[in-house]
mmCIF file of the N, C-alpha and C atoms, coordinates in Angstrom:
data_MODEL
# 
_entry.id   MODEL 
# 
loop_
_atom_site.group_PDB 
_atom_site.id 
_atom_site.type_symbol 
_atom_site.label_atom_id 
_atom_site.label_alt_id 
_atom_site.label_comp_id 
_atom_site.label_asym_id 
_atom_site.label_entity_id 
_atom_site.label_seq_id 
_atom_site.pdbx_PDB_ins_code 
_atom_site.Cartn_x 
_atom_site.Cartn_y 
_atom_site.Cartn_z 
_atom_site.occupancy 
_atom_site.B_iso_or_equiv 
_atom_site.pdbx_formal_charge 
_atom_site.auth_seq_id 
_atom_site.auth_comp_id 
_atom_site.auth_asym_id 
_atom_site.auth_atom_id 
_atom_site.pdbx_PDB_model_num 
ATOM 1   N N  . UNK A 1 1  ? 19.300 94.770  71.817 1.00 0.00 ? 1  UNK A N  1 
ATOM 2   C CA . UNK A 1 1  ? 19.056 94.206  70.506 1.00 0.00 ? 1  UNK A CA 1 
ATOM 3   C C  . UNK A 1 1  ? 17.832 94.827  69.842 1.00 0.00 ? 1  UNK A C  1 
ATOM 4   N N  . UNK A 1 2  ? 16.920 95.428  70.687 1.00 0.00 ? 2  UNK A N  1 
ATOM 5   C CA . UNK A 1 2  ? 15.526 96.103  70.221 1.00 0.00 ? 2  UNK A CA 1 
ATOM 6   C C  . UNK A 1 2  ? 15.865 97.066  69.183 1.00 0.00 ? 2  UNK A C  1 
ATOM 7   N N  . UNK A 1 3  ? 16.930 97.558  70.106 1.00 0.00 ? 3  UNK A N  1 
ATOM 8   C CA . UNK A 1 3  ? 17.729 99.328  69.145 1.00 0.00 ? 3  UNK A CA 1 
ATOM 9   C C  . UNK A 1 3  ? 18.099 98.706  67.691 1.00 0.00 ? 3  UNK A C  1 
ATOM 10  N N  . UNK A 1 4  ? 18.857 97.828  67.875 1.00 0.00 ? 4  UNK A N  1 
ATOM 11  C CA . UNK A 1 4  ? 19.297 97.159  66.399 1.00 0.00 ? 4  UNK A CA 1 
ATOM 12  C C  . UNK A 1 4  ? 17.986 97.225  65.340 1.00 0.00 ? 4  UNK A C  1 
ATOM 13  N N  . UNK A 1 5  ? 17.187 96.258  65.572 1.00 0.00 ? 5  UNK A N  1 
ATOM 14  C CA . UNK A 1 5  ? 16.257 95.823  64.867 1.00 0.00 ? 5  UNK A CA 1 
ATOM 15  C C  . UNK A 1 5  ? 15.733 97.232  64.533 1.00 0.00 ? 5  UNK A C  1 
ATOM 16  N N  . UNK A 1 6  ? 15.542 98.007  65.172 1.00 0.00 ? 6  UNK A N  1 
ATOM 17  C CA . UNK A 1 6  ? 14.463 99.641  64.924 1.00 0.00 ? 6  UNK A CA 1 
ATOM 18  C C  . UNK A 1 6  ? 15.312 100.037 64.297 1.00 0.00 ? 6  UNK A C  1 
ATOM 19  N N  . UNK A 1 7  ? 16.876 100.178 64.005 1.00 0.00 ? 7  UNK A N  1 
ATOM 20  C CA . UNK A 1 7  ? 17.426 100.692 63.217 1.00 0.00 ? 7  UNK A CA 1 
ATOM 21  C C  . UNK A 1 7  ? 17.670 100.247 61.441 1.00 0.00 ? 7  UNK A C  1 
ATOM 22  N N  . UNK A 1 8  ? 17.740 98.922  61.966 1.00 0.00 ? 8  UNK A N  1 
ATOM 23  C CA . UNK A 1 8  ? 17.773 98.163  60.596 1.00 0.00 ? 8  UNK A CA 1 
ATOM 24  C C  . UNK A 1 8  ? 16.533 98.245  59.931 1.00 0.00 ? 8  UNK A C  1 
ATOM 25  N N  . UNK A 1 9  ? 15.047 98.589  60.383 1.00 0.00 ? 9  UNK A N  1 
ATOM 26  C CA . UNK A 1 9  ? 13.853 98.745  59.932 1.00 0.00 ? 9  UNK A CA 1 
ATOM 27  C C  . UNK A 1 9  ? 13.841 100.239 59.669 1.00 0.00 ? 9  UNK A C  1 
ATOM 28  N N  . UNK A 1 10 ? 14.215 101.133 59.784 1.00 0.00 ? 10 UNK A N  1 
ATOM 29  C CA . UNK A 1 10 ? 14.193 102.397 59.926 1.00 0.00 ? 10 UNK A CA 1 
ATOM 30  C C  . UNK A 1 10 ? 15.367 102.586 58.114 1.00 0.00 ? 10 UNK A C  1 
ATOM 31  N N  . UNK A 1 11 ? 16.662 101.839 58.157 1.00 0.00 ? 11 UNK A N  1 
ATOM 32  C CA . UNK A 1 11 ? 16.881 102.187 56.965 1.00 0.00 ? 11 UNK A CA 1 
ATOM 33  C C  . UNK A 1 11 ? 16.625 101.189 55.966 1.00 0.00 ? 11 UNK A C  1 
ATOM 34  N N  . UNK A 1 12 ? 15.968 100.109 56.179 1.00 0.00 ? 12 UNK A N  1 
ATOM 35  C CA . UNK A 1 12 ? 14.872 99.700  54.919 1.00 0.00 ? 12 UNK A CA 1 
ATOM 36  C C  . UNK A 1 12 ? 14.138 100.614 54.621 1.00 0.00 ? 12 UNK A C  1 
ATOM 37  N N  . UNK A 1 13 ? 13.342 101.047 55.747 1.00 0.00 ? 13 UNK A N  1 
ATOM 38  C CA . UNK A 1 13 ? 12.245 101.986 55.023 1.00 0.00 ? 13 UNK A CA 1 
ATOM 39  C C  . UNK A 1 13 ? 12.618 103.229 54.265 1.00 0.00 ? 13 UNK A C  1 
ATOM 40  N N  . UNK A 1 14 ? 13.609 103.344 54.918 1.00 0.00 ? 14 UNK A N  1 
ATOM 41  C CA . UNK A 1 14 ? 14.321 104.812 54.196 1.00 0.00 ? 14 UNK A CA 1 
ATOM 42  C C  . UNK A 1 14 ? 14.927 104.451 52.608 1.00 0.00 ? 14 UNK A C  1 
ATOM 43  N N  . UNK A 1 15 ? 15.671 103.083 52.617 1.00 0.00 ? 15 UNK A N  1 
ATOM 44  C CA . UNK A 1 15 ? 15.780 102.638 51.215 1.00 0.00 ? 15 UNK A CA 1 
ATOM 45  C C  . UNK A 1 15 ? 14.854 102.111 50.330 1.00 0.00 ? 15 UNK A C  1 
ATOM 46  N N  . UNK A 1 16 ? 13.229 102.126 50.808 1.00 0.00 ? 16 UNK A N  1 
ATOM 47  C CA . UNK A 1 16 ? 11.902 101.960 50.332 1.00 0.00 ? 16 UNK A CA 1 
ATOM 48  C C  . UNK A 1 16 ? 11.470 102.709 49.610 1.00 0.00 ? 16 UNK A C  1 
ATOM 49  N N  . UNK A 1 17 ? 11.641 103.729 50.536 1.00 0.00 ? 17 UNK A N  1 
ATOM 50  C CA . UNK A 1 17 ? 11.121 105.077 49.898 1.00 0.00 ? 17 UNK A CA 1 
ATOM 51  C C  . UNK A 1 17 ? 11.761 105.937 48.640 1.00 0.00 ? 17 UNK A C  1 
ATOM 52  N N  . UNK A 1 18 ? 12.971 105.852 49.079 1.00 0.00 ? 18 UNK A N  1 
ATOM 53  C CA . UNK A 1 18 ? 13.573 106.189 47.775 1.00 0.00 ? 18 UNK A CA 1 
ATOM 54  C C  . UNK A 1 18 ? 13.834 105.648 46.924 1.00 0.00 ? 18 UNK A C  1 
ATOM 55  N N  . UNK A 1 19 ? 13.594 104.249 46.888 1.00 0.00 ? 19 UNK A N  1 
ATOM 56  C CA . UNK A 1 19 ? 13.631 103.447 45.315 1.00 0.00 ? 19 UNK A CA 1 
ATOM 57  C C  . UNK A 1 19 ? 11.669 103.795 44.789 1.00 0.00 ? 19 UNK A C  1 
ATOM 58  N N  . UNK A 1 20 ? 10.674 104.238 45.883 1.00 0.00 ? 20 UNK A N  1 
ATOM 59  C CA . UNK A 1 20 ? 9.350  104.308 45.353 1.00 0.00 ? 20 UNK A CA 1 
ATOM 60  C C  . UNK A 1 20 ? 9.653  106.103 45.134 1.00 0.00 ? 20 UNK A C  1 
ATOM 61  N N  . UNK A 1 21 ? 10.364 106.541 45.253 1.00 0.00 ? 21 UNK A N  1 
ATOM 62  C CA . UNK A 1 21 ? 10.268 108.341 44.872 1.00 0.00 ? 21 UNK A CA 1 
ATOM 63  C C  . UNK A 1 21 ? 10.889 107.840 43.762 1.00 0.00 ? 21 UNK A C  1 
ATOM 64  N N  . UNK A 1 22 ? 11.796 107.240 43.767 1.00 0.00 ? 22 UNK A N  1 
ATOM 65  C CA . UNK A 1 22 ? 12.496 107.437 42.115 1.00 0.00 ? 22 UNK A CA 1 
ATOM 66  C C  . UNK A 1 22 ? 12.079 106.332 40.839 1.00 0.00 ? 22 UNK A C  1 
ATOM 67  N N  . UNK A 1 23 ? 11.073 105.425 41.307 1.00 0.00 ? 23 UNK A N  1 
ATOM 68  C CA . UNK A 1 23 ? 9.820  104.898 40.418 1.00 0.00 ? 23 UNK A CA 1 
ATOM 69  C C  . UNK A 1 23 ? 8.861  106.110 39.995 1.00 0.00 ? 23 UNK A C  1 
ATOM 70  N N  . UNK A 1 24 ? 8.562  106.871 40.817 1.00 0.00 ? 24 UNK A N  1 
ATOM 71  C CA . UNK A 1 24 ? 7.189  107.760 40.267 1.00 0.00 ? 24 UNK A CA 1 
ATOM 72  C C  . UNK A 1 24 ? 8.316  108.989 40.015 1.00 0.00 ? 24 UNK A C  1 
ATOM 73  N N  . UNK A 1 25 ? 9.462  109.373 40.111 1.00 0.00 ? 25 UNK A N  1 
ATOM 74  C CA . UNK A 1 25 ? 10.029 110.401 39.111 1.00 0.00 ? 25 UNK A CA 1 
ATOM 75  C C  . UNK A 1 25 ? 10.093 110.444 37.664 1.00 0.00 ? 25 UNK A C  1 
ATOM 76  N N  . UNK A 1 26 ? 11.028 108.495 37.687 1.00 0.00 ? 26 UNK A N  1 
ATOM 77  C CA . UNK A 1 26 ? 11.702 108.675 36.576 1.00 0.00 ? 26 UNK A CA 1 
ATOM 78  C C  . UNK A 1 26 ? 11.007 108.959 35.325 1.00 0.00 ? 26 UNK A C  1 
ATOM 79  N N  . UNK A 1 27 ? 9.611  108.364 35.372 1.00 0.00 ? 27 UNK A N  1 
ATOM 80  C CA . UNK A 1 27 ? 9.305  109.109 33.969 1.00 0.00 ? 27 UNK A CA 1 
ATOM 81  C C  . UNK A 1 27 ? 8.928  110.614 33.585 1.00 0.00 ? 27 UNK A C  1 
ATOM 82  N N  . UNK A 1 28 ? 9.237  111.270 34.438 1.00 0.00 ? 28 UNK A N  1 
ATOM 83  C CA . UNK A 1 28 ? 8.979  112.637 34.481 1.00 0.00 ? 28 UNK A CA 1 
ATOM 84  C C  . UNK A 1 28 ? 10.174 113.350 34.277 1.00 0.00 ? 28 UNK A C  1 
ATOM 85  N N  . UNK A 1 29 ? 11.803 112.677 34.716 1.00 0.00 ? 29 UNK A N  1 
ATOM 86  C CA . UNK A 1 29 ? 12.717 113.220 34.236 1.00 0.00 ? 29 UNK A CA 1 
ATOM 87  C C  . UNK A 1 29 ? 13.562 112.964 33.243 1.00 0.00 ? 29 UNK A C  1 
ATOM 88  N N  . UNK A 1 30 ? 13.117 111.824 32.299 1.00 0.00 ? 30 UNK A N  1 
ATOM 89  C CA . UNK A 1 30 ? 13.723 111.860 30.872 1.00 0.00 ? 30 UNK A CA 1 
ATOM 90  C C  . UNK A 1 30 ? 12.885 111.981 30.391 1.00 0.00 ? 30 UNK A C  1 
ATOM 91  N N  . UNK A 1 31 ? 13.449 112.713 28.792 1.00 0.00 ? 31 UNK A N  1 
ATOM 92  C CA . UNK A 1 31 ? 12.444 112.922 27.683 1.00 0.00 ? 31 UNK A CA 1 
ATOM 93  C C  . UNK A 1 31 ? 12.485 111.267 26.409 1.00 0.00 ? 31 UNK A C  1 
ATOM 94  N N  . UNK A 1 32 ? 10.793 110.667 27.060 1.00 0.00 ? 32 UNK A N  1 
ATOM 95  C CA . UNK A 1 32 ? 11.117 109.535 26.518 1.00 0.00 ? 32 UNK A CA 1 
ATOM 96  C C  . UNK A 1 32 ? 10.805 109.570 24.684 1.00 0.00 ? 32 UNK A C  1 
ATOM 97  N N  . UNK A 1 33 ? 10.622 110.833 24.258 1.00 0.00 ? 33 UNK A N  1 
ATOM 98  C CA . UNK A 1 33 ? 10.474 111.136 22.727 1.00 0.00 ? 33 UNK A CA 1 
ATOM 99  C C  . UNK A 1 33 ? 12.080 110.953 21.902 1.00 0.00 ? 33 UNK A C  1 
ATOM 100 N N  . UNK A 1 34 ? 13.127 111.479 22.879 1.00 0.00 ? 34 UNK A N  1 
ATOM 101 C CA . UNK A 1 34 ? 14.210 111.425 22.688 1.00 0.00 ? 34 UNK A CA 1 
ATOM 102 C C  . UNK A 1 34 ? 15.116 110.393 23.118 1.00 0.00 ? 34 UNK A C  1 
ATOM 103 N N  . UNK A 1 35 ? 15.494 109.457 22.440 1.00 0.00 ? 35 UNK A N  1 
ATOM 104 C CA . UNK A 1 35 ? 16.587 108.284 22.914 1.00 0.00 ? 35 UNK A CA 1 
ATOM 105 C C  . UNK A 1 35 ? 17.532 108.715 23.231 1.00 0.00 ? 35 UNK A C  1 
ATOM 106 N N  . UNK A 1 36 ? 18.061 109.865 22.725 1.00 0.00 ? 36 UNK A N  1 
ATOM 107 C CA . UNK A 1 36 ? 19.645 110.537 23.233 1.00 0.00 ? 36 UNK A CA 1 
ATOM 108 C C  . UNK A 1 36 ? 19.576 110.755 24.995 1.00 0.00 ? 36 UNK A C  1 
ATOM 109 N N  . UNK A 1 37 ? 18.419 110.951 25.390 1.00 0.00 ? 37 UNK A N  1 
ATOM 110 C CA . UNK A 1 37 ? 18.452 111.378 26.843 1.00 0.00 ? 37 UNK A CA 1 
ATOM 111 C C  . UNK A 1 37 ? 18.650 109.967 27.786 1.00 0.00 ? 37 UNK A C  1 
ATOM 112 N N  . UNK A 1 38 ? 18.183 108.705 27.393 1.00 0.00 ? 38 UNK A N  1 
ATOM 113 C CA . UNK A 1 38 ? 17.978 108.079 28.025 1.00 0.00 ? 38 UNK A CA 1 
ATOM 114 C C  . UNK A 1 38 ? 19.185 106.592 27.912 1.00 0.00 ? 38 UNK A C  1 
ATOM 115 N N  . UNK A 1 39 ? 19.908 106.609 27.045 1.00 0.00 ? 39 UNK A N  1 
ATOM 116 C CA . UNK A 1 39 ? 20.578 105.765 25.988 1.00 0.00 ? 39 UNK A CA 1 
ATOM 117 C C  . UNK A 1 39 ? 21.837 105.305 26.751 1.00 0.00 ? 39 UNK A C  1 
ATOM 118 N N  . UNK A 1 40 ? 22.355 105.933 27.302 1.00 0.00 ? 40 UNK A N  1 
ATOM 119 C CA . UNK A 1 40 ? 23.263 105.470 28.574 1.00 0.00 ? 40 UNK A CA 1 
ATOM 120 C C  . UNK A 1 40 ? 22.745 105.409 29.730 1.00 0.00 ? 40 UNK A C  1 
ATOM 121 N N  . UNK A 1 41 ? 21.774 104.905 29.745 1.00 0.00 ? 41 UNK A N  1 
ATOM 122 C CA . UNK A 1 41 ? 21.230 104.837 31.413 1.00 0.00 ? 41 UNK A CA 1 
ATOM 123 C C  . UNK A 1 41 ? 21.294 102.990 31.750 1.00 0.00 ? 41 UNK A C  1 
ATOM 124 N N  . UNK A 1 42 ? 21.248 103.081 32.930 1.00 0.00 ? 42 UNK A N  1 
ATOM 125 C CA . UNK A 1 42 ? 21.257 101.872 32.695 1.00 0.00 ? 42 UNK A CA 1 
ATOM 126 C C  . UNK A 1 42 ? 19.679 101.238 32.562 1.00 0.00 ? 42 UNK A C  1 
ATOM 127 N N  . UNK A 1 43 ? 19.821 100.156 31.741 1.00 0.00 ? 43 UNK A N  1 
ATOM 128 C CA . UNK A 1 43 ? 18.896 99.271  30.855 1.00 0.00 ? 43 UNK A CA 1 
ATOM 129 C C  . UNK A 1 43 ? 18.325 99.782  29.851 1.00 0.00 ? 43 UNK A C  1 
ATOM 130 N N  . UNK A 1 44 ? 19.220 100.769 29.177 1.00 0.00 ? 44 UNK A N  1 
ATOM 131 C CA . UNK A 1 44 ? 19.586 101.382 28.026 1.00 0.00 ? 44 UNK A CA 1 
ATOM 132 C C  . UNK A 1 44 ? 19.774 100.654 27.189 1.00 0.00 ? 44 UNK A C  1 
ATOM 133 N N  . UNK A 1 45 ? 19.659 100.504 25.993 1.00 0.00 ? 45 UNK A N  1 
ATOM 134 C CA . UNK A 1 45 ? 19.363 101.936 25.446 1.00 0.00 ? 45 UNK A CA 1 
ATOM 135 C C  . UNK A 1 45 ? 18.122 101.548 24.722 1.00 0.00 ? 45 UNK A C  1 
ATOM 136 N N  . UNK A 1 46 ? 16.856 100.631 25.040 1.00 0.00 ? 46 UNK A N  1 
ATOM 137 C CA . UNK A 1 46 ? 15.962 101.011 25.221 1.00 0.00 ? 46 UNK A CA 1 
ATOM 138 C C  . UNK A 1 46 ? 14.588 101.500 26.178 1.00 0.00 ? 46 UNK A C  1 
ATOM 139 N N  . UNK A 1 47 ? 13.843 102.447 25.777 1.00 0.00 ? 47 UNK A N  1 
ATOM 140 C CA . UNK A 1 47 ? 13.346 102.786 26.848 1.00 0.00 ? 47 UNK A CA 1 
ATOM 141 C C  . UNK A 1 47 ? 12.335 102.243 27.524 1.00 0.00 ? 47 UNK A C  1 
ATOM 142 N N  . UNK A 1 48 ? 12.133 100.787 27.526 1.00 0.00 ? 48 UNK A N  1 
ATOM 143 C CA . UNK A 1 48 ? 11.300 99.744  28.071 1.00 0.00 ? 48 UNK A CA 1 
ATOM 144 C C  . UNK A 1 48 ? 12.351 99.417  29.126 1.00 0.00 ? 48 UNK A C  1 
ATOM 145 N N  . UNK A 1 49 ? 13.507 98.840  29.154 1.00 0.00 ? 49 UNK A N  1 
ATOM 146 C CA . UNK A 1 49 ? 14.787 98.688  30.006 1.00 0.00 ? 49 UNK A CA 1 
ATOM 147 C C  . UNK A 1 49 ? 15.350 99.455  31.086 1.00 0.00 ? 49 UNK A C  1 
ATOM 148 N N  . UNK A 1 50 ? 15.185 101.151 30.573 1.00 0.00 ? 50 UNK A N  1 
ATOM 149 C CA . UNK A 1 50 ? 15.236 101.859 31.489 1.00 0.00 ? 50 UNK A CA 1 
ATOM 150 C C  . UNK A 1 50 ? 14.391 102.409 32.696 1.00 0.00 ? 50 UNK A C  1 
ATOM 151 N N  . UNK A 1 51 ? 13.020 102.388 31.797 1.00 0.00 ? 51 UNK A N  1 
ATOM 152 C CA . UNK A 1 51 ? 12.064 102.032 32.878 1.00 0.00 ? 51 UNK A CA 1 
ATOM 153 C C  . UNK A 1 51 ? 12.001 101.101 33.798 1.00 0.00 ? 51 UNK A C  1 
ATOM 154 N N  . UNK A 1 52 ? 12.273 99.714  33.401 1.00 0.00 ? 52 UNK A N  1 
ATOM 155 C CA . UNK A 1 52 ? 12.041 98.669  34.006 1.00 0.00 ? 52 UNK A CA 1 
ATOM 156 C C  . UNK A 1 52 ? 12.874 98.899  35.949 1.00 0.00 ? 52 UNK A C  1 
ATOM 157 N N  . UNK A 1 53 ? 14.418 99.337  34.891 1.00 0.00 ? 53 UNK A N  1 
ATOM 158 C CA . UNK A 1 53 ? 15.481 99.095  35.872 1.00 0.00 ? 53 UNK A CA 1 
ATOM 159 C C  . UNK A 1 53 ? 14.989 100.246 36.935 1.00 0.00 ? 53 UNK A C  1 
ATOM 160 N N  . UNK A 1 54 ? 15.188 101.353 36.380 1.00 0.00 ? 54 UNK A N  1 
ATOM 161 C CA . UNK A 1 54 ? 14.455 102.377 37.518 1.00 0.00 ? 54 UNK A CA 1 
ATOM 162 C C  . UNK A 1 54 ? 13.488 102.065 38.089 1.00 0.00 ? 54 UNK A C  1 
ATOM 163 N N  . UNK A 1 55 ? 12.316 101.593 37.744 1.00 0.00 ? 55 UNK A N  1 
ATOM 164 C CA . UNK A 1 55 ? 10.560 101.661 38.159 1.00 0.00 ? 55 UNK A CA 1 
ATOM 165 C C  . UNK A 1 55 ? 10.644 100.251 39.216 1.00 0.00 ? 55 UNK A C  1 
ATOM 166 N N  . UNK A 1 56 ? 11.098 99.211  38.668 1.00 0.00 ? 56 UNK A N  1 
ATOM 167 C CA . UNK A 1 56 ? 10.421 98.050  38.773 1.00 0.00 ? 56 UNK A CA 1 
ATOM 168 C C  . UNK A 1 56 ? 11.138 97.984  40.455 1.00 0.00 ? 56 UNK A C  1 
ATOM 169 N N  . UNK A 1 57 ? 12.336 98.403  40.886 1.00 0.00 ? 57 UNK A N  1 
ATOM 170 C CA . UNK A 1 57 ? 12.517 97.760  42.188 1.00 0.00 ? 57 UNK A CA 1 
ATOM 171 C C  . UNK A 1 57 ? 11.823 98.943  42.949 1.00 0.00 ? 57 UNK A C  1 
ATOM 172 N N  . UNK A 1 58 ? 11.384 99.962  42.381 1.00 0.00 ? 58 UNK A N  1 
ATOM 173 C CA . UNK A 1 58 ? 10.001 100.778 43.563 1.00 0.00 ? 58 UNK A CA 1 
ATOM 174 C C  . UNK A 1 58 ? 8.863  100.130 43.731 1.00 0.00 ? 58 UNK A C  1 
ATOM 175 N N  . UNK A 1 59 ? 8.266  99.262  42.624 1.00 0.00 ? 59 UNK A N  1 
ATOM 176 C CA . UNK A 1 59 ? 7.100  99.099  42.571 1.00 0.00 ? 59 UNK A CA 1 
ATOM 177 C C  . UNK A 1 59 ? 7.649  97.565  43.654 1.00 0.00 ? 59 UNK A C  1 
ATOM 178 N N  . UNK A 1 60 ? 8.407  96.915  43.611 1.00 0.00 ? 60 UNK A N  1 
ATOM 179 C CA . UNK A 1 60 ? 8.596  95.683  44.335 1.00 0.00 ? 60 UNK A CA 1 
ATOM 180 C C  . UNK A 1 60 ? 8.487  96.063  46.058 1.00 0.00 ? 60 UNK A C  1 
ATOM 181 N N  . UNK A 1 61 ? 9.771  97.351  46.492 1.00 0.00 ? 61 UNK A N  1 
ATOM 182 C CA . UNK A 1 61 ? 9.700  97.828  47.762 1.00 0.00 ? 61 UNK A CA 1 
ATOM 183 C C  . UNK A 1 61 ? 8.522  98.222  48.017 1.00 0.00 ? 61 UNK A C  1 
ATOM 184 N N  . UNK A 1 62 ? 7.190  99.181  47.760 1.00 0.00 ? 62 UNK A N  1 
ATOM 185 C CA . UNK A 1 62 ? 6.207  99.121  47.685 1.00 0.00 ? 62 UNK A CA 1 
ATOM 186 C C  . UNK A 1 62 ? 5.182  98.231  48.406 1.00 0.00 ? 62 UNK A C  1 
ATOM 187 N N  . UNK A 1 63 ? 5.463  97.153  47.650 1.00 0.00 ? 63 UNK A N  1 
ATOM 188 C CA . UNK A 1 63 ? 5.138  95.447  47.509 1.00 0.00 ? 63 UNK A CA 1 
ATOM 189 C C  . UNK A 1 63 ? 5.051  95.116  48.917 1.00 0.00 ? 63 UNK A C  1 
ATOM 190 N N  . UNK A 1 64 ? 6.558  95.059  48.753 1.00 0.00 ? 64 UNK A N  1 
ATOM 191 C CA . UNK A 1 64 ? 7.104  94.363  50.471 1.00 0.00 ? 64 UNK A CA 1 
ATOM 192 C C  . UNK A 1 64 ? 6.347  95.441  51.733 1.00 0.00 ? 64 UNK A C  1 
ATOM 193 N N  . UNK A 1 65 ? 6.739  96.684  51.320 1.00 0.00 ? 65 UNK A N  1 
ATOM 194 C CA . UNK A 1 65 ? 6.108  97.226  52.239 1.00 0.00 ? 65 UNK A CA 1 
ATOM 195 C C  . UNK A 1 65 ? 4.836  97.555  53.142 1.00 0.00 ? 65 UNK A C  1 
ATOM 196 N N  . UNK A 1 66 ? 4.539  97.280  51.676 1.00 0.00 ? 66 UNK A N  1 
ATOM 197 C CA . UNK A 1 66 ? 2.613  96.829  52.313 1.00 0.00 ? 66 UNK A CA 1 
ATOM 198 C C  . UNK A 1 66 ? 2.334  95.681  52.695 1.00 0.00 ? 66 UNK A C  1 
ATOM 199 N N  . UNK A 1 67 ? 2.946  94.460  51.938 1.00 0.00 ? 67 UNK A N  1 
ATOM 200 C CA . UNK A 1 67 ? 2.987  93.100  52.993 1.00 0.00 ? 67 UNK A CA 1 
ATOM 201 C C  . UNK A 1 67 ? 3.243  93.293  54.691 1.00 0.00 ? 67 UNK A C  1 
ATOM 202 N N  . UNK A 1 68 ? 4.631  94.220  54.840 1.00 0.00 ? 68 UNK A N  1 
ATOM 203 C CA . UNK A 1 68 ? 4.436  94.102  56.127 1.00 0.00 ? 68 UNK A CA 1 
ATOM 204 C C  . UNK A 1 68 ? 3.992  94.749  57.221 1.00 0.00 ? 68 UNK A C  1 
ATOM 205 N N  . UNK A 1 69 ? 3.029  95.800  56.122 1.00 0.00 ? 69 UNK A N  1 
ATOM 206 C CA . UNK A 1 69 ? 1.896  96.713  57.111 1.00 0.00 ? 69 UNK A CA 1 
ATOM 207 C C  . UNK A 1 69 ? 1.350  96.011  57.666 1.00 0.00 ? 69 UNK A C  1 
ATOM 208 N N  . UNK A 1 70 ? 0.299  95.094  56.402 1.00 0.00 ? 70 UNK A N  1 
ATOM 209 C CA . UNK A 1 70 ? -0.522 94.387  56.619 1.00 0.00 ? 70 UNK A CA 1 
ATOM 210 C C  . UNK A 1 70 ? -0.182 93.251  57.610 1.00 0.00 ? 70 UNK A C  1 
ATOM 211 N N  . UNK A 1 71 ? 1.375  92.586  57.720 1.00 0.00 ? 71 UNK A N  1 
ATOM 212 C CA . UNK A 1 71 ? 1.430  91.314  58.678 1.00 0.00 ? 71 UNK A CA 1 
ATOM 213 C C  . UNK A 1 71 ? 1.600  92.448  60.050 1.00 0.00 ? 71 UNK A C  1 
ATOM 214 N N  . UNK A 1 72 ? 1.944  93.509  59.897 1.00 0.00 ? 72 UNK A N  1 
ATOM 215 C CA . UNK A 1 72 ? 2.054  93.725  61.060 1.00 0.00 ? 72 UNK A CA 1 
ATOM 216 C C  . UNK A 1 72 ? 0.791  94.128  62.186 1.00 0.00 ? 72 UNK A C  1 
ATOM 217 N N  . UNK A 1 73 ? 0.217  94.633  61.471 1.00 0.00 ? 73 UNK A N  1 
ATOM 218 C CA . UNK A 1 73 ? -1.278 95.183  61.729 1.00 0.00 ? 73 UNK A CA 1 
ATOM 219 C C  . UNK A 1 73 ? -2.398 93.889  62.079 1.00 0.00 ? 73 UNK A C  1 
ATOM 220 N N  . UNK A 1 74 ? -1.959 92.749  61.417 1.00 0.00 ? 74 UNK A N  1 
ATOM 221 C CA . UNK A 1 74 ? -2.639 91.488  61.801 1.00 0.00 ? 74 UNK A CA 1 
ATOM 222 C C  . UNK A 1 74 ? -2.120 90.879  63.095 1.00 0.00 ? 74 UNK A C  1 
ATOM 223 N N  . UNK A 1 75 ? -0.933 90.975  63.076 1.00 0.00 ? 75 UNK A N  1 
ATOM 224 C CA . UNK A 1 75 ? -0.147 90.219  64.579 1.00 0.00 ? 75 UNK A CA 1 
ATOM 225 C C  . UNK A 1 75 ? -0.743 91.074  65.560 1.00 0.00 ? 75 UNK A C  1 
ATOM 226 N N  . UNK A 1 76 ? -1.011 92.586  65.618 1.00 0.00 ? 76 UNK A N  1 
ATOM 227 C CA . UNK A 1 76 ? -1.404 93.562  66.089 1.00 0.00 ? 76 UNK A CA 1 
ATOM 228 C C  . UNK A 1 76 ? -2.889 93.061  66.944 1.00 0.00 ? 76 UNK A C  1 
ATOM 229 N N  . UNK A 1 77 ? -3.432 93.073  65.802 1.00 0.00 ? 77 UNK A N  1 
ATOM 230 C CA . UNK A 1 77 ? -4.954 92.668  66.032 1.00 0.00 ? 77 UNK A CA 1 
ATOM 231 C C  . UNK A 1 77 ? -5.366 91.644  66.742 1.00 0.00 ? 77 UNK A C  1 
ATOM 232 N N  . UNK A 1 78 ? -4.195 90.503  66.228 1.00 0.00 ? 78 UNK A N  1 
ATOM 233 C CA . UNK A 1 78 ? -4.692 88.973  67.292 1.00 0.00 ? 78 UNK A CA 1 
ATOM 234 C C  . UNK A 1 78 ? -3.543 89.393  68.865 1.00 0.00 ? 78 UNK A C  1 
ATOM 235 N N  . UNK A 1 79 ? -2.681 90.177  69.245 1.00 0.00 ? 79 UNK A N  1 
ATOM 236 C CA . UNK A 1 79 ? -2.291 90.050  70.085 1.00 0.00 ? 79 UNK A CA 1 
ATOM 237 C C  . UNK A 1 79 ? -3.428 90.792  70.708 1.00 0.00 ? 79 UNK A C  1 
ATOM 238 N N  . UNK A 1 80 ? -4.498 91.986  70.293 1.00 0.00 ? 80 UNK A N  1 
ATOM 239 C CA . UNK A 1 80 ? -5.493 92.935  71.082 1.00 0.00 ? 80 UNK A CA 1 
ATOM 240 C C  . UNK A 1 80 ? -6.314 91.867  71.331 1.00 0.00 ? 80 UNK A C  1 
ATOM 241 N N  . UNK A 1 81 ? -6.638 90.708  70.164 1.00 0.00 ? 81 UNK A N  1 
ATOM 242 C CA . UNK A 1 81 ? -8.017 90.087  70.635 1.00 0.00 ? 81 UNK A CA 1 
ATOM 243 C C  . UNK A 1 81 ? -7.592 89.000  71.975 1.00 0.00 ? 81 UNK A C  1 
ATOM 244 N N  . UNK A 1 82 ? -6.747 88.432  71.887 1.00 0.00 ? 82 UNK A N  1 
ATOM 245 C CA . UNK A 1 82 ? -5.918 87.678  72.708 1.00 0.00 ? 82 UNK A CA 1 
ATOM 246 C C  . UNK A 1 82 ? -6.457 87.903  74.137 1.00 0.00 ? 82 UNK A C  1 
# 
C-alpha cells in the first residue's frame, strides 16, 4: 500500500507542476493587446477570465503544495524531537 500512496503523490505533484508552469506561461503566450488571440479560450472572451481560468488553479496547487511541505517538514521535526 506504501507503493500506492508514493504513486498517487508523485502524480499530484506532477499535476502541480504543470498547472504552476502553465500559470507563469500563460501570460507570456497570448498577446493580451489583442482580443482576437485570446477570445476563444476558455474564460474568454475577456482577458481577466482567461487569466483567471489559466493562472488561478497554479497559484492554488502552489498553495496546497507548500501547505504540505510545511505539514510535512513539521511532523518531521516532532517525530526527530520525539
Amino acid at each position: 500500500m506504501v507503493w500506492m500512496r508514493r504513486v498517487v503523490w508523485l502524480i499530484a505533484l506532477l499535476a502541480g507542476a504543470f498547472l504552476i508552469f502553465r500559470a507563469i506561461v500563460e501570460p507570456f503566450v497570448i498577446d493580451t493587446d489583442d482580443p482576437a488571440t485570446y477570445r476563444n479560450d476558455w474564460g474568454g472572451p475577456s482577458l481577466v477570465g482567461v487569466l483567471a481560468v489559466h493562472m488561478v488553479p497554479g497559484l492554488l496547487a502552489a498553495a496546497l503544495m507548500i501547505a504540505a511541505f510545511v505539514r510535512h517538514r513539521r511532523a518531521r521535526q516532532r517525530r526527530r524531537d520525539a
